[in-house]
N, C-alpha and C positions, 0 to 999 in steps of 0.2 A: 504494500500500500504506500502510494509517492502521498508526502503531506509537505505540504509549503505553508508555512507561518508566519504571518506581516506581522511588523511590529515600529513604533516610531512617531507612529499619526500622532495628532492631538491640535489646540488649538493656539494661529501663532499669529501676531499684528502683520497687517499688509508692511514688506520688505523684508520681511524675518525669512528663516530659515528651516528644514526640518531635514534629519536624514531617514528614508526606510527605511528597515532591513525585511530580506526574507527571506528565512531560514528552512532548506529542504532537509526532505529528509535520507537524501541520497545524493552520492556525488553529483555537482550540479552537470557537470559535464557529460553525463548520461542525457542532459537532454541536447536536444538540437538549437531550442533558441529557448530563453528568457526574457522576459520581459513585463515590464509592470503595465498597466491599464489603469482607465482612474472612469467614474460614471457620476456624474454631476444629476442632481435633483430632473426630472423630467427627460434625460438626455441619454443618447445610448451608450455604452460603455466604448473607450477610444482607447488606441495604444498612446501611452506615452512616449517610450523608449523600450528598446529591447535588445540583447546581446547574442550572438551567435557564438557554439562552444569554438570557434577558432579565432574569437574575441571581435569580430565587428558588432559594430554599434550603427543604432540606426531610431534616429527620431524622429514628431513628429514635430511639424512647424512649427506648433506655440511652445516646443521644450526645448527649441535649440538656442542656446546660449544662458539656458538655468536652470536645467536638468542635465543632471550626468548621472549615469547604469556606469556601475564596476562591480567589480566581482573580489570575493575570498576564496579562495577553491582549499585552503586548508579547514574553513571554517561553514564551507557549503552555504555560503551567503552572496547573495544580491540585494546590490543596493541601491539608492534612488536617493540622490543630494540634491532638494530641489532650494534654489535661492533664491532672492526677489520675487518671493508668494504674492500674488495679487489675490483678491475675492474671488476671482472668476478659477481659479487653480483648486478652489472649495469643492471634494469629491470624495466618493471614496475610492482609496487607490488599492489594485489589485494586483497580488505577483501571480503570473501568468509562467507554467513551463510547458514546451510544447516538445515530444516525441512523434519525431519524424514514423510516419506508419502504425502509430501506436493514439497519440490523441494530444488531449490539454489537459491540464492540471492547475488547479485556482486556489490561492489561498481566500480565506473568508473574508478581506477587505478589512481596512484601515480607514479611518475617519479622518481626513485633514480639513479642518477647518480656517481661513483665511478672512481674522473679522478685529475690526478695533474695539 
């Protein structure tokens, strides 16, 4: 049984900071790609960012330049440093691992909230 566990969320003033983490339960390099996803009140669930196991990264337009995915592979962790949190960054964020021919794997979501 893969389990992947968020951890990090909570609530931070617009320009602050927060780091993920999400802790599998298996070498993370067994999967094909990582990556987190975040689903805003009314809105469909989006990638954020996500990492491929021979380490490319790949974001989506509103994370590029305050969001960075890296990785622990001692510590079978992914992580998600997101900076300069605006309100609209207010979601909950999901670690996503994906096995090629096999499926997806989701942690149960993280609450970040973005509010003075």
């Amino acid at each position: 049984q893969v389990q992947l566990v968020e951890s990090g969320g909570g609530l931070v003033q617009p320009g602050g900071s927060l780091r993920l983490s999400c802790a599998a339960s298996r070498n993370i390099f067994w999967f094909s790609t990582m990556g987190w996803y975040r689903q805003a009140p009314g809105k469909q669930r989006e990638l954020v960012a996500s990492i491929t196991a021979s380490g490319t990264t790949n974001y989506a337009d509103s994370a590029k330049g305050q969001f960075t995915i890296s990785r622990d592979s001692a510590k079978n962790t992914v992580y998600l440093q997101m900076n300069s949190l605006k309100p609209e960054d207010t979601a909950v964020y999901y670690c996503n691992g994906r096995k090629t021919g096999v499926g997806d794997y989701w942690g149960q979501g993280t609450q970040v909230t973005v509010s003075s």
